[in-house]
C-alpha positions in Angstrom: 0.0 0.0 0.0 1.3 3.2 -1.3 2.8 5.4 2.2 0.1 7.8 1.8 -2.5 5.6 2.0 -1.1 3.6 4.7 -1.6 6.8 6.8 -5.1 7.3 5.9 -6.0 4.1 6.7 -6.5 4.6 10.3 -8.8 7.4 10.1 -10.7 6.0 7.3 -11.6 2.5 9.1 -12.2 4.5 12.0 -15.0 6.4 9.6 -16.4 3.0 8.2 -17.4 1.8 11.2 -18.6 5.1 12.9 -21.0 5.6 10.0 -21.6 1.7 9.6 -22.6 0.6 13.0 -25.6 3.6 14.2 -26.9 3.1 10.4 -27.3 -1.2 11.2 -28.8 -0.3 14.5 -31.4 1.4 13.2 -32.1 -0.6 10.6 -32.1 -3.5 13.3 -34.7 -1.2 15.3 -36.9 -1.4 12.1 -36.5 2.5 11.7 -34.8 3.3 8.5 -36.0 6.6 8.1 -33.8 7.4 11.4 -30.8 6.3 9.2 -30.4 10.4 8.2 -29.8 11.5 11.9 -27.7 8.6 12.8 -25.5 9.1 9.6 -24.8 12.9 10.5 -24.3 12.0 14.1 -21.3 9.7 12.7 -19.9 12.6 10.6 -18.1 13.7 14.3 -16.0 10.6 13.3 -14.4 12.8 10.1 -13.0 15.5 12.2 -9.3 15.8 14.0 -8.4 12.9 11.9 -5.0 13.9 12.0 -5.0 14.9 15.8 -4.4 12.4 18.9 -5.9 12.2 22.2 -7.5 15.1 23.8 -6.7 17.3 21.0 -9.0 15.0 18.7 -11.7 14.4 21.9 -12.3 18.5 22.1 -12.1 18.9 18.0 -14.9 16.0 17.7 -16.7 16.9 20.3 -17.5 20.5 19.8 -18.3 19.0 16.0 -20.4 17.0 17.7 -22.4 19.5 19.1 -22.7 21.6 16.2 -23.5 18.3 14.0 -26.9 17.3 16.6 -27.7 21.4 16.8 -28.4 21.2 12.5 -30.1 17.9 13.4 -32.2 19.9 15.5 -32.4 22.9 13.5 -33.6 20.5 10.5 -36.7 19.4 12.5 -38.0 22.2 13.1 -37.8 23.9 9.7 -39.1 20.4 8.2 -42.1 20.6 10.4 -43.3 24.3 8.8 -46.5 23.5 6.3 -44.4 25.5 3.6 -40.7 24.7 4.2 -38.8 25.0 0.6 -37.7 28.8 1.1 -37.3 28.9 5.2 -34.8 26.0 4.5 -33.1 28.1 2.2 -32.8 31.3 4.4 -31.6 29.1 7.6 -28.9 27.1 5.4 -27.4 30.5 4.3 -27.1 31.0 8.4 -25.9 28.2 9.1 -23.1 28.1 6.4 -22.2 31.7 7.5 -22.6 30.8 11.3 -20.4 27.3 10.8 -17.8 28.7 8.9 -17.4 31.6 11.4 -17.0 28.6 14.0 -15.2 26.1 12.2 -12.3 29.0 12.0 -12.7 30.3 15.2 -12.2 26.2 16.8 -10.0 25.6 13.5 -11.6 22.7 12.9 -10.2 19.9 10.0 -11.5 19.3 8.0 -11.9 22.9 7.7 -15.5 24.7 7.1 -19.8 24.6 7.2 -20.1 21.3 4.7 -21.5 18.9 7.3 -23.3 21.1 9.1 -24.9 22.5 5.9 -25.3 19.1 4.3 -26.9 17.8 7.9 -29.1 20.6 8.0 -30.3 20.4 4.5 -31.4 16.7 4.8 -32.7 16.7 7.2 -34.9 19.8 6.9 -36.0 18.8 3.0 -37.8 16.1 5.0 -41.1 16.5 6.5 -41.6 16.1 10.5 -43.6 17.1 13.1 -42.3 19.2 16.4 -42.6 15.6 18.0 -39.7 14.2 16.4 -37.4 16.5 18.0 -36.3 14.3 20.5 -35.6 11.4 18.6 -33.9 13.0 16.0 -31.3 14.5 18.3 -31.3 11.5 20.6 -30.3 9.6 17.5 -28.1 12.2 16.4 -26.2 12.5 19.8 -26.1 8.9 20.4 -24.5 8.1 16.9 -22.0 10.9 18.1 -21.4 9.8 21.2 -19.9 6.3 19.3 -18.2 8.2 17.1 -16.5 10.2 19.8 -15.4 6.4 21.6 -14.7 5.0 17.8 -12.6 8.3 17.3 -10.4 8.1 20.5 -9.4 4.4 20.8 -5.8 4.3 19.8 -5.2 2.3 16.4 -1.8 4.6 16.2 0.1 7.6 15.5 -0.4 10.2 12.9 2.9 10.9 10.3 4.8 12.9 12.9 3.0 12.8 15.9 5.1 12.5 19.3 3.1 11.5 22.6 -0.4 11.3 22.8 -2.5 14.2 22.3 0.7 16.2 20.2 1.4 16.2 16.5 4.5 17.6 16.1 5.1 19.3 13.1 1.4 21.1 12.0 -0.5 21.0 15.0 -0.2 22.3 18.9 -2.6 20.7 21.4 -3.0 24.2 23.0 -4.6 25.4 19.3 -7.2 22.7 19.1 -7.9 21.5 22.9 -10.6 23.4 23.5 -11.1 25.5 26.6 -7.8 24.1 28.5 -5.2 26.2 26.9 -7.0 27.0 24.3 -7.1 30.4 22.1 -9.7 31.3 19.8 -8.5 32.1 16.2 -10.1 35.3 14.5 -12.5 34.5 12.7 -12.9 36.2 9.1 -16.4 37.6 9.0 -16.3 38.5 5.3 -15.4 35.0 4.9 -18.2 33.4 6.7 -20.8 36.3 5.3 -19.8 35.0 1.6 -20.0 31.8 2.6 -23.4 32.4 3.7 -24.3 34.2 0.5 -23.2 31.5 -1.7 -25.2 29.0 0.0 -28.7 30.9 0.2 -28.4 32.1 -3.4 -27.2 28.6 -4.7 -30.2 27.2 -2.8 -32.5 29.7 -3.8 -31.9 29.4 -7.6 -32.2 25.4 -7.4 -35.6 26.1 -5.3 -36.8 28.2 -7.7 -36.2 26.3 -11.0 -37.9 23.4 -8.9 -35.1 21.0 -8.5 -35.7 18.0 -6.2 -33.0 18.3 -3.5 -31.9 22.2 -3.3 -29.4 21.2 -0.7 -27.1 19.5 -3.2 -26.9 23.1 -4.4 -26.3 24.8 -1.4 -23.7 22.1 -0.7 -22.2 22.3 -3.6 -21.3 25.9 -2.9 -20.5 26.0 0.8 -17.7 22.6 -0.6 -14.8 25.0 -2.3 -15.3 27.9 0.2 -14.2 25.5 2.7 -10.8 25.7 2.2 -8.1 28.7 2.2 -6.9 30.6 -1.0 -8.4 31.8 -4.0 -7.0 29.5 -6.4 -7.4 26.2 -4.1 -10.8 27.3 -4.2 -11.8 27.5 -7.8 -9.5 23.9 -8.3 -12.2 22.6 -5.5 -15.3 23.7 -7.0 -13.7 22.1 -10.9 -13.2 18.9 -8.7 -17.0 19.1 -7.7 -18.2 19.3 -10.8 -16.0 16.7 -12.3 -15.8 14.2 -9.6 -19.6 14.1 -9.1 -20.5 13.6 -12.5 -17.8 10.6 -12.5 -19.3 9.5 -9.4 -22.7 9.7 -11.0 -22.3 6.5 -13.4 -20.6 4.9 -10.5 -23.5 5.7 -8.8 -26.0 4.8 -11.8 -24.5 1.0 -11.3 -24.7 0.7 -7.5 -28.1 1.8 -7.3 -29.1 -0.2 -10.5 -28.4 -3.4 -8.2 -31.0 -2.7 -5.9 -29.2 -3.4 -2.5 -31.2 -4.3 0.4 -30.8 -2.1 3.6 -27.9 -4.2 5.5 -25.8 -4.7 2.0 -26.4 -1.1 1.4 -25.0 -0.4 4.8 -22.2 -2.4 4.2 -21.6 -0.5 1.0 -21.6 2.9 2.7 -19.1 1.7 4.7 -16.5 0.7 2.0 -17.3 4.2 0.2 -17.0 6.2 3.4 -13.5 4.1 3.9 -12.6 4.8 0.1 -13.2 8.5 0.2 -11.3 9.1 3.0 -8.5 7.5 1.8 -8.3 9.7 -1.2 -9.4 12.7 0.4 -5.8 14.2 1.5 -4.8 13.5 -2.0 -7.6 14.6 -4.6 -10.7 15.7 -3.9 -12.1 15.1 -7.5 -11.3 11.6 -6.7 -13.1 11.4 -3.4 -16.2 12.5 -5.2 -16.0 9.6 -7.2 -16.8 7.8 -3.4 -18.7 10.5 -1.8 -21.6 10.7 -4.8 -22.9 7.1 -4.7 -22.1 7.6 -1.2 -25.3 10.4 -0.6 -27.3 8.8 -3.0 -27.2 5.6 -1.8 -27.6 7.0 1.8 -30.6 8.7 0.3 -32.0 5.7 -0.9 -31.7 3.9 2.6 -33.8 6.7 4.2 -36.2 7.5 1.7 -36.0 5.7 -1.7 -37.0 7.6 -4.8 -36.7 7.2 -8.5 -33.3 6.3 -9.7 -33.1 8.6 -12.7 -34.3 11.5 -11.0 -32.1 11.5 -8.7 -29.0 11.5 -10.7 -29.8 14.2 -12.6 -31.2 15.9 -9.1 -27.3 15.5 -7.9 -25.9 16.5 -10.9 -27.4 19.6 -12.3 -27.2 21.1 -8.3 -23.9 20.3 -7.5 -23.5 22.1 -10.8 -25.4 24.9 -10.1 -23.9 25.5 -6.6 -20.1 24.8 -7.5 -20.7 27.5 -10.3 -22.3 30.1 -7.8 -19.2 29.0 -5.6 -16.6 30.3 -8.8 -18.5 33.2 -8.5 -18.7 34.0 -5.2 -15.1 33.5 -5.4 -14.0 35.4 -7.8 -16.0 38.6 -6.2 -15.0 38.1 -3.2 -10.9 38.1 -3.9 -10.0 40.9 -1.6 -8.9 43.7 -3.2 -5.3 45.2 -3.2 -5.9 47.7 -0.2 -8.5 45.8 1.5 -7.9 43.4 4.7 -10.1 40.8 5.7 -12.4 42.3 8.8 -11.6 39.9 11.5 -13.1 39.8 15.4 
């Protein structure tokens, strides 16, 4: 196994089974339609990856809490009679708001994906005020896994020292929390056109009456995740090309018509497969991370096959090409500093 992927590999098993084991639990329980909050619990698993002991615990942990807050923030907007264009409005909040916190905590992977991608799902989904409970008891208790799955000691990161250091990019006292812990500035024009991006991808998809307008919105938030104005414009070109890759790979996994423990199973192996070749090229860990959704989609709430591929494809579309332009306008001028608190 090539050295890079050899240092993955811990963090990527550790993701299979975090996202694996709440989905077959519910499925046991006879509740697939829980599968959505048990599956964004399990994203606290893809945080601090390259972070060890209480460095990693504080990282996941506060992800955690945002992670079960969209949960809960997803409810609610789901239960309004008319949902569509309050989803929208909140998403572009919660975008702005998690990107201002992901920064501030300096979270990795960096950024508002997951929380946006949480909170979309989730609120696309009719519910009832009742379900709030369960929704974030399921959330937090597929978190809660994830935070044991995260912290048991399969071994060291590429230049990690003792427990709970990594030498040469990271210092405990930047990412462990409250305990020696300082707060970076967070860049509010950042997070504002972040926020932007997302409401106006996820208006425009609404709109034109696309199925899933959260693709959209994800799509957007995806290359404003990560620093610098040309990494950003490579990222949203990865989107577009890596989902639409991932779409035929997509096309034959659905096509087999999995039952809901092989589907589980599959999840697993693409969540393990995407975050191996996530360090390396994103493009390529669309090719994973597409079938990966839709198949996750079609545990939860199965819909038309064709529909949803083109759903996924013209959105993530739509919102990577808002993204270029977002990013492109928002390339701070000569004079101009970012405005930082």
């Amino acid at each position: 196994m090539p050295p890079s992927l050899r240092a993955a590999s811990p963090a990527a098993l550790r993701a299979g089974v975090s996202v694996a084991v709440p989905l077959l639990v519910v499925l046991v329980a006879g509740r697939p339609e829980w599968s959505m909050y048990a599956a964004f619990g399990a994203f606290t698993s893809l945080y601090g990856r390259n972070l060890t002991g209480r460095a990693r615990l504080v990282m996941q942990s506060g992800a955690a809490a945002a992670l079960v807050t969209t949960v809960l923030l997803g409810v609610l907007i789901g239960s309004l009679e008319v949902r569509n264009w309050p989803a929208v409005a909140v998403a572009g909040l919660v975008a702005a708001g998690g990107t201002a916190v992901a920064s501030a905590q300096q979270w990795h992977p960096p950024g508002a994906l997951f929380l946006t991608f949480a909170f979309g799902a989730v609120a696309s989904v009719p519910h009832h005020v009742r379900d709030v409970p369960l929704a974030v008891g399921v959330a937090l208790a597929s978190a809660v896994f994830s935070l044991l799955i995260g912290n048991v000691r399969f071994g060291r990161p590429p230049g990690a020292g003792p427990v709970g250091h990594r030498r040469r990019t990271v210092d405990v006292r930047d990412a462990a929390g409250p305990v020696g812990h300082r707060l970076r500035a967070v860049d509010v024009r950042d997070a504002a056109w972040c926020g932007l991006a997302a409401g106006v991808s996820g208006a425009l998809a609404t709109a034109i009456g696309i199925g899933h307008p959260y693709w959209a919105t994800v799509a957007a938030v995806a290359p404003l995740s990560v620093p610098g104005r040309s990494a950003r414009l490579l990222r949203a070109a990865h989107r577009i090309g890596g989902t639409l890759a991932g779409l035929a790979v997509a096309a034959g996994v659905l096509a087999l018509g999995l039952g809901p423990y092989p589907a589980v199973l599959v999840l697993a192996v693409l969540q393990v497969g995407a975050e191996l070749v996530i360090g390396r090229h994103y493009g390529l860990a669309m090719v994973f991370i597409t079938p990966l959704a839709l198949l996750m989609n079609q545990v939860a709430a199965p819909r038309p096959i064709g529909q949803l591929l083109w759903d996924r494809g013209a959105e993530t579309v739509i919102g990577a090409a808002i993204a270029g332009a977002v990013i492109l306008l928002a390339a701070p001028g000569k004079r101009a500093g970012p405005r930082r608190v």
